[in-house]
C-alpha positions in Angstrom: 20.1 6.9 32.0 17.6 7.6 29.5 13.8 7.6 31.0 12.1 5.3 29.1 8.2 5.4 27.8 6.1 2.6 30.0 4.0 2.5 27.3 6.6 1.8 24.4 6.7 -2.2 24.7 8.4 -4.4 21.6 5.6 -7.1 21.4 8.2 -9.1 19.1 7.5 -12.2 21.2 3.7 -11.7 20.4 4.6 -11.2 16.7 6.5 -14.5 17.1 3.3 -16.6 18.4 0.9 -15.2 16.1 4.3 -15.7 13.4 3.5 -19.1 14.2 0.0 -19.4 13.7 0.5 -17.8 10.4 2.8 -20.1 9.1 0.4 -23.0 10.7 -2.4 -21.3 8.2 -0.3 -21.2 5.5 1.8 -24.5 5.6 -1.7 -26.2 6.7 -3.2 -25.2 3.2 -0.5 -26.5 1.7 -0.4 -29.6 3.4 -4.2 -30.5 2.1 -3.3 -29.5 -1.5 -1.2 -32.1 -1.2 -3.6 -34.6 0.3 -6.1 -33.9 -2.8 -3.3 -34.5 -5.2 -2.0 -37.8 -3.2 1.9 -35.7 -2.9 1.2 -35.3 1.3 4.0 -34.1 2.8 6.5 -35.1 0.1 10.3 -33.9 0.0 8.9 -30.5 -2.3 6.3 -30.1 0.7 8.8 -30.1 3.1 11.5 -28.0 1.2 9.0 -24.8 0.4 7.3 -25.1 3.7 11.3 -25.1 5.5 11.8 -21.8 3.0 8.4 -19.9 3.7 9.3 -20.3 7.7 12.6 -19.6 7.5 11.9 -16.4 5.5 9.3 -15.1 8.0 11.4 -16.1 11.2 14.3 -14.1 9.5 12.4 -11.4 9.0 11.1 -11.4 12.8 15.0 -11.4 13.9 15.9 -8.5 11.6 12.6 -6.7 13.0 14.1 -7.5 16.6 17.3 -6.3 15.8 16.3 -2.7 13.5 12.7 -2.3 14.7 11.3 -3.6 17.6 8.7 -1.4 18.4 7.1 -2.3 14.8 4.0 -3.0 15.2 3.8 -7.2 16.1 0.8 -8.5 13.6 1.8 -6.6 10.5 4.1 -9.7 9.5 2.2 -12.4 10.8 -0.9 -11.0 8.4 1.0 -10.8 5.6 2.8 -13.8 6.3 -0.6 -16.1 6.6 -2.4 -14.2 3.3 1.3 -15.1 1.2 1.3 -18.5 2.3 -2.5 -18.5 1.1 -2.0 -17.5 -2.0 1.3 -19.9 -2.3 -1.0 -22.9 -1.4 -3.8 -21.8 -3.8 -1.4 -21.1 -6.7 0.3 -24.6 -6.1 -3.3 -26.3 -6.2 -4.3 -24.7 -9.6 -0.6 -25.3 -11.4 -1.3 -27.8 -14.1 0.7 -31.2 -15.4 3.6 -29.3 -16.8 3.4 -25.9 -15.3 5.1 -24.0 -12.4 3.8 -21.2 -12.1 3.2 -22.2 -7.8 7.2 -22.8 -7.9 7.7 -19.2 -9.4 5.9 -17.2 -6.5 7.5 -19.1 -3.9 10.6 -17.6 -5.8 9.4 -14.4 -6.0 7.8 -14.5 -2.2 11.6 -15.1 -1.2 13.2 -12.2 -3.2 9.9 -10.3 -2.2 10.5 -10.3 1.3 14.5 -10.3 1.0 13.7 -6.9 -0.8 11.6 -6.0 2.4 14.5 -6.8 4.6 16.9 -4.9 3.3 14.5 -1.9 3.5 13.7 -2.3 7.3 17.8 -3.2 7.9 19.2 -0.3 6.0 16.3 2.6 6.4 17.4 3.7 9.7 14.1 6.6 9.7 11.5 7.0 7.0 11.8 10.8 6.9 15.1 10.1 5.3 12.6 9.5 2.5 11.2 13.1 2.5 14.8 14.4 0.7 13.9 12.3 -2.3 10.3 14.2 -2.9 11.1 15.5 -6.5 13.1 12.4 -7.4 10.3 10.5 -6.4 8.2 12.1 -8.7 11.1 11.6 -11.9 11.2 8.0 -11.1 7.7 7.2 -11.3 7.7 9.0 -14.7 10.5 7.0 -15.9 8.7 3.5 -14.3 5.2 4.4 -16.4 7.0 5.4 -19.6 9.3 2.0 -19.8 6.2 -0.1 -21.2 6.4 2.0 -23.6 9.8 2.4 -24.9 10.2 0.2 -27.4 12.8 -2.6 -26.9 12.0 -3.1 -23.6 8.6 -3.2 -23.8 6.4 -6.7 -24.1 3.8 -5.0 -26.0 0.1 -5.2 -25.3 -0.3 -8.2 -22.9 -4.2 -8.7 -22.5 -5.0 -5.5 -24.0 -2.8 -3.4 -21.3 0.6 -1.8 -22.2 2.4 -2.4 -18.5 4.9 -4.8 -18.8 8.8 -4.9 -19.4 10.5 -8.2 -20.6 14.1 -8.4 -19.4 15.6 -11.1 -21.0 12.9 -14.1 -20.3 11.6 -12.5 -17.5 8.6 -10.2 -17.7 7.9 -7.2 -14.8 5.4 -4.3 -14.4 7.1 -1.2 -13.2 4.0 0.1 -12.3 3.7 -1.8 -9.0 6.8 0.0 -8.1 5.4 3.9 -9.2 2.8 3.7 -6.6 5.1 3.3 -3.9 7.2 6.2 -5.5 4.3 7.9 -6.1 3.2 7.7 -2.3 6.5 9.4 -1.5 6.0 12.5 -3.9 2.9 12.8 -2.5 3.5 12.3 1.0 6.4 14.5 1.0 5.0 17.6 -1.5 1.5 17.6 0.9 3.4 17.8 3.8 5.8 21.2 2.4 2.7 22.8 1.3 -0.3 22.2 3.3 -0.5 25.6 4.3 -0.2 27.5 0.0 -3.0 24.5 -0.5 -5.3 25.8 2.5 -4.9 29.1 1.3 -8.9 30.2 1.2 -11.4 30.1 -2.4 -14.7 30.5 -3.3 -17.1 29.3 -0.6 -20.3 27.2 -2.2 -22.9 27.1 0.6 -20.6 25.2 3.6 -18.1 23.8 1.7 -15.0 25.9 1.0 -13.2 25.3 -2.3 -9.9 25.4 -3.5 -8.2 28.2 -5.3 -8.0 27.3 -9.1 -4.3 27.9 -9.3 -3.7 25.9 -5.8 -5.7 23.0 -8.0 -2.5 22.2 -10.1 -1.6 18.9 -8.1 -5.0 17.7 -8.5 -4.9 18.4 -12.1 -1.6 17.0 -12.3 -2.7 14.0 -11.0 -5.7 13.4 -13.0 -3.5 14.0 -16.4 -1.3 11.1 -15.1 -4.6 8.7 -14.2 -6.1 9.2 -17.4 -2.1 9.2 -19.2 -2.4 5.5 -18.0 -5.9 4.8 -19.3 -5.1 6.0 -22.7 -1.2 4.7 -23.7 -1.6 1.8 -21.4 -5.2 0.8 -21.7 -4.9 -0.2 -17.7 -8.1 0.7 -16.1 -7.4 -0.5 -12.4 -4.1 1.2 -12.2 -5.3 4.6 -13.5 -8.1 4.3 -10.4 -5.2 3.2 -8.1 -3.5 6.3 -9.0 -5.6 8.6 -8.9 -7.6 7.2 -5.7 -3.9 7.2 -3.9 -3.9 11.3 -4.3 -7.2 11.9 -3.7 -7.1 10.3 -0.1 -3.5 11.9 0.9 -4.9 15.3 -0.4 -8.2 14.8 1.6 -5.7 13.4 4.8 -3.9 16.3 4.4 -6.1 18.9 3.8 -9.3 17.4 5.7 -11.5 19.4 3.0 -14.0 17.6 1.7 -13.6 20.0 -1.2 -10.9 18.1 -3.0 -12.7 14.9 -2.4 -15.9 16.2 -4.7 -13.7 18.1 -6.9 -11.9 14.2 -7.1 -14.8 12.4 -7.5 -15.8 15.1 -10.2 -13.3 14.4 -12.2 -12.9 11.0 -11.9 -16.8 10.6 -13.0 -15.6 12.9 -16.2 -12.7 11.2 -17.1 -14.3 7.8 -16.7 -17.6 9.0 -18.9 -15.0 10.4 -21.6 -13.1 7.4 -21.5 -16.1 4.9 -22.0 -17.1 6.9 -25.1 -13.6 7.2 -26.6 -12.0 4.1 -25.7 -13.3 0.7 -26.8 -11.9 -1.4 -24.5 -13.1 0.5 -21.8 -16.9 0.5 -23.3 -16.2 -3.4 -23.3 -15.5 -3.6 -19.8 -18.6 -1.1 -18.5 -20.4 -3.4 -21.2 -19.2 -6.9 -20.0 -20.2 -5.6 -16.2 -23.7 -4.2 -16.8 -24.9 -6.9 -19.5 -22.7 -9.9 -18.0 -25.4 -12.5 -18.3 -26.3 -11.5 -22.2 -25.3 -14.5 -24.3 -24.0 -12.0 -26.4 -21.8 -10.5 -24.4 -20.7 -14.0 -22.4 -19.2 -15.5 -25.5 -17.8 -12.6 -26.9 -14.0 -13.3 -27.8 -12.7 -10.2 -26.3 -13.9 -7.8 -23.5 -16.6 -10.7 -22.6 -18.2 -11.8 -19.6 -17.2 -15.4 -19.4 -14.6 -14.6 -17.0 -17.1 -12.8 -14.4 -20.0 -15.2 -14.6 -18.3 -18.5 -14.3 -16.3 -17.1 -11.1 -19.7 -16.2 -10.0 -20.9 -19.5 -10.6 -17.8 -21.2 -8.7 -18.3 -19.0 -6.2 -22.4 -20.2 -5.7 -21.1 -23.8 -5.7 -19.1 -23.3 -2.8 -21.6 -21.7 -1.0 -21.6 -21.0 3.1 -18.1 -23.2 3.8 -16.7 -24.3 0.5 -16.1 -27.4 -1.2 -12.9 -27.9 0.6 -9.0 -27.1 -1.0 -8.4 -29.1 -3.7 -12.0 -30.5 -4.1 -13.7 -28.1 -6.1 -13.3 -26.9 -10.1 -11.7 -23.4 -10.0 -9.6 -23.9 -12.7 -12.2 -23.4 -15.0 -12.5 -19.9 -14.7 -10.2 -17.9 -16.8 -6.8 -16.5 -14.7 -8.0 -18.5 -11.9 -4.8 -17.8 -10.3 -4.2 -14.1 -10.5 -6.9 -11.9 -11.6 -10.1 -14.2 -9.5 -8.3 -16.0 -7.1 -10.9 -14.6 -4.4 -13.3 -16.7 -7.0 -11.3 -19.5 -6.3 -11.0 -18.8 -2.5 -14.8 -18.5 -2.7 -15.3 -21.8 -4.0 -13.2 -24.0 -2.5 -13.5 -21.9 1.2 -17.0 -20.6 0.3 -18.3 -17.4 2.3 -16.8 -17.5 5.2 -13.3 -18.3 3.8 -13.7 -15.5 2.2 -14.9 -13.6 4.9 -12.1 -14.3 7.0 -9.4 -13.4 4.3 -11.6 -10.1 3.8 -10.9 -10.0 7.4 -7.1 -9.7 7.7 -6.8 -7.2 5.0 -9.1 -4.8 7.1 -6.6 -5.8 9.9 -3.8 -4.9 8.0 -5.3 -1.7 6.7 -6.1 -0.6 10.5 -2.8 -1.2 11.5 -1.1 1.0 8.7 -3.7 3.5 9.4 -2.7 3.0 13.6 0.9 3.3 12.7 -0.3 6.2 10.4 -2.2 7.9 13.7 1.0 6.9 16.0 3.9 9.0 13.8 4.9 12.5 14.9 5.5 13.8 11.8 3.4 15.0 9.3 5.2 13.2 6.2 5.0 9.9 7.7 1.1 10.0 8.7 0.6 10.5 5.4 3.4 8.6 3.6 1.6 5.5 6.3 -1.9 6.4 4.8 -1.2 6.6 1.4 0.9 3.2 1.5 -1.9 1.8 3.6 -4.9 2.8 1.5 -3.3 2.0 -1.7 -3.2 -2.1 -0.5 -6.9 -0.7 0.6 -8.4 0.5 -2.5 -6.3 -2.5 -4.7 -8.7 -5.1 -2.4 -11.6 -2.9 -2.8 -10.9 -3.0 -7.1 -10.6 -6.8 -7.2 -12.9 -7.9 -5.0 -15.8 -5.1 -6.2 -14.4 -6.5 -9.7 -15.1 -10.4 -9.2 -18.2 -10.0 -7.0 -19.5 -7.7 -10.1 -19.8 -4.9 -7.5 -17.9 -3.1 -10.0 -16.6 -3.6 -13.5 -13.3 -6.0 -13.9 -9.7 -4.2 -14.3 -7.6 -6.6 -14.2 -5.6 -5.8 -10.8 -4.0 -8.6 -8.6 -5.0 -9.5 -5.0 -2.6 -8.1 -2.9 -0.1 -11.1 -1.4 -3.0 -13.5 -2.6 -2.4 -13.8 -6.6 0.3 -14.8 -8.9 2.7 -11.5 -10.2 6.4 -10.9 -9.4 6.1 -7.4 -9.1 3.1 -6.9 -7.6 4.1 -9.3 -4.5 7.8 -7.2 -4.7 5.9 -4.1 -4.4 3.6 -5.2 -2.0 6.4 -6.4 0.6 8.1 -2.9 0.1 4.9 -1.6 1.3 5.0 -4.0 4.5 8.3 -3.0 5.2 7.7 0.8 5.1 4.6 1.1 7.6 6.8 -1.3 9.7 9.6 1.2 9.8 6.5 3.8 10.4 5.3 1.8 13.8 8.1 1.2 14.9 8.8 4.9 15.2 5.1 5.5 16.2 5.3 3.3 18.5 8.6 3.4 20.2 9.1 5.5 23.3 10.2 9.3 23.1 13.6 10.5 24.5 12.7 12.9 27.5 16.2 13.4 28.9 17.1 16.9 29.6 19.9 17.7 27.1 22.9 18.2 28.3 24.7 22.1 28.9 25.4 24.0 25.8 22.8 21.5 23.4 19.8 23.5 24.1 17.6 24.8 21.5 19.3 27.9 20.8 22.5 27.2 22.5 24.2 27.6 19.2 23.1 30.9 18.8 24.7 34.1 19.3 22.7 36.9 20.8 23.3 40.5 20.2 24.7 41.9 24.0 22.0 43.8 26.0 23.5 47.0 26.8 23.9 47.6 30.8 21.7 50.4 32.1 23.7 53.4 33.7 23.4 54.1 37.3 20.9 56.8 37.7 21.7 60.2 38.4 20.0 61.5 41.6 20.5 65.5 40.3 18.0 64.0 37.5 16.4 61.2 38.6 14.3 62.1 41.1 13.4 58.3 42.2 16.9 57.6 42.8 18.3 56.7 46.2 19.5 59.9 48.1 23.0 59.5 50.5 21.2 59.3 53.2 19.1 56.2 52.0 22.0 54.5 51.1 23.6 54.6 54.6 19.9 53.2 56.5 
């Protein structure tokens, strides 16, 4: 019988409780959309709340059948910030439009997506034999806005998205997940030729130039983005991915001010060579300039009136449904958090702030929990990426930082971001699950032993030793005592 780890418990009927409370969070925001809009509890109510629940308790039945040592609130935190966002979206769809209908569409292929990862990944280190394809296919995801034919042009003033027939998708949700592999896996084969010892500055040891070529590498691609796709925030997101699984990797704080060096360059290039991205730096630090706040493109309408919306809902919100957020530009994507902040005020906001940061920790616990050295970084890097897109948007709509135009994780409307996003959840749940699941210590059986396999060359037998030469060696006499 195999000795099982007391410590290794499933939690999956905790997950289902706090499943539960999620779907309570979520359905219950739709519910009072639908009480502002006098459509409470109507037959579409009741069909995409039935759909939502049925998709999350599916997924806690496939996670009880493939991965029941995944960690339990994972789901149940992504689960309540989707059905957020649903609710939200559905309050701010106008006469005519359907744009709430649409993510509930997407939310359901989303998390089918996510399924089918968790139900057919049997072990993430499988993932570790695709490191170079990895790489090919995120170089073949960011060229396709650009190919023509495929490509829907410039969309906002970015170059990311591919129209398939009606439908429109940006492939660069998808690179950062295949981008987390490359890196997870190429870090993890060649830690030790990127330790190898360089100049030492004082206490900090740097880098060899030649061992800098991944860095490098990376940077090209960041600032690749920011020139032929004119995408600020996903140039960051790149770049910031790398620079934390290096760091993880590594733990020299070396590469992290070599990062940030280069970053600081590339962005102080960019904002002199690039006008769209002078705009942006322009529309953050001058946002109140009437000027700038009715200027047709690269204004600051979008950030002030979201800070205004956000100062009318001040400490606890107007209430769902009860407050004006529609009259912020993108209200449902790019400054949803604007509309959160208004209609849930500060500590709405607060507490959505809150589950991300429990979501983060518990990628970066499942991160902690793995006993291999692709997967603890392969957890971080998946982890830190929802992390840092957060940080972006929020720093962006609170004018913390300037605006790039990122999405909300699970929160704001975009296909492919919420596909991507999903992927993500179902990878660090595959990633707990083996963290957290107990270890096999049975003795292995006769003949399986490491080295068992192997044939040894035969020790030769010593000869008897010869008393005429050996003086040490037993005499007759001795023999017969």
């Amino acid at each position: 019988m195999t000795p099982i780890d007391p410590v290794a418990r499933p939690r999956r009927n905790v997950e289902l409780v706090l499943l539960v409370l999620a779907l309570a969070v979520g359905i219950g925001a739709q519910a009072l959309v639908g009480v502002d809009r006098q459509k409470a509890f109507d037959s579409d109510f009741w069909f995409q709340s039935g759909l939502l629940a049925l998709a999350a308790l599916a997924f806690h039945v496939v996670l009880r059948i493939r991965a029941k040592y995944a960690d339990p609130v994972i789901l149940p935190l992504v689960v309540a910030l989707n059905g957020l966002g649903l609710a939200m979206i559905h309050r701010l769809d106008r006469v005519g439009e359907d744009t709430g209908n649409n993510q509930l569409r997407w939310t359901l292929v989303a998390m089918a997506v996510a399924i089918a990862v968790i139900w057919f990944l049997k072990d993430h280190r499988i993932l570790r034999r695709f490191t170079y394809i990895s790489l090919a296919v995120s170089a073949v995801l960011l060229i396709l806005p650009l190919v023509p034919g495929i490509s829907a042009g410039e969309v906002l003033g970015a170059s990311v998205w591919i129209k398939i027939g009606s439908m429109t998708f940006q492939p660069g949700e998808i690179a950062k997940i295949t981008l987390a592999i490359f890196f997870a896996g190429y870090l993890s084969s060649n830690r030790d030729l990127i330790l190898l010892a360089g100049r030492k500055v004082g206490p900090v040891q740097f880098p060899r130039f030649k061992d800098m070529g991944p860095m490098i590498t990376a940077w090209l691609v960041s600032i690749g983005v920011l020139v032929f796709q004119r995408d600020l925030g996903t140039s960051i997101l790149f770049f910031g991915l790398f620079l934390v699984m290096i760091y993880v990797a590594t733990s020299r704080i070396s590469w992290v001010i070599i990062g940030l060096v280069l970053m600081v360059v590339g962005g102080f290039v960019a904002a002199q060579v690039f006008s769209h991205v002078a705009l942006r730096i322009d529309g953050w630090v001058n946002a109140f300039t009437p000027e700038v706040y009715g200027r047709e493109f690269g204004g600051s309408l979008q950030i002030v009136e979201g800070l205004f919306g956000m100062a009318n809902g001040g400490l606890v919100g107007t209430g769902l449904g009860q407050g004006r957020p529609n009259l912020v530009p993108f209200a449902n994507s790019d400054m949803i958090i604007a509309s959160f902040g208004e209609e849930l005020g500060l500590i709405g906001v607060f507490a959505i702030v809150l589950m991300y940061l429990l979501l983060f920790t518990r990628g970066f616990r499942a991160a902690l929990g793995t006993r291999d050295a692709f997967g603890k970084l392969l957890a971080t890097g998946l982890s830190f990426a929802i992390a840092l897109q957060c940080f972006v948007v929020i720093g962006g709509v609170t004018r913390l930082i300037p605006l790039t135009g990122l999405t909300t994780p699970f929160l704001a409307a975009g296909g492919s971001s919420l596909l991507a996003n999903w992927i993500i959840v179902g990878l660090l749940l595959m990633i707990s699950h083996t963290a957290r699941g107990p270890v096999d210590t049975t003795p292995l059986p006769p003949g399986q032993e490491p080295g068992a396999g192997r044939k040894f060359p035969a020790t030769p037998s010593k000869p008897a030793p010869d008393p005429r030469t050996n003086p040490d060696a037993p005499t007759e006499a001795v023999k017969q005592l």
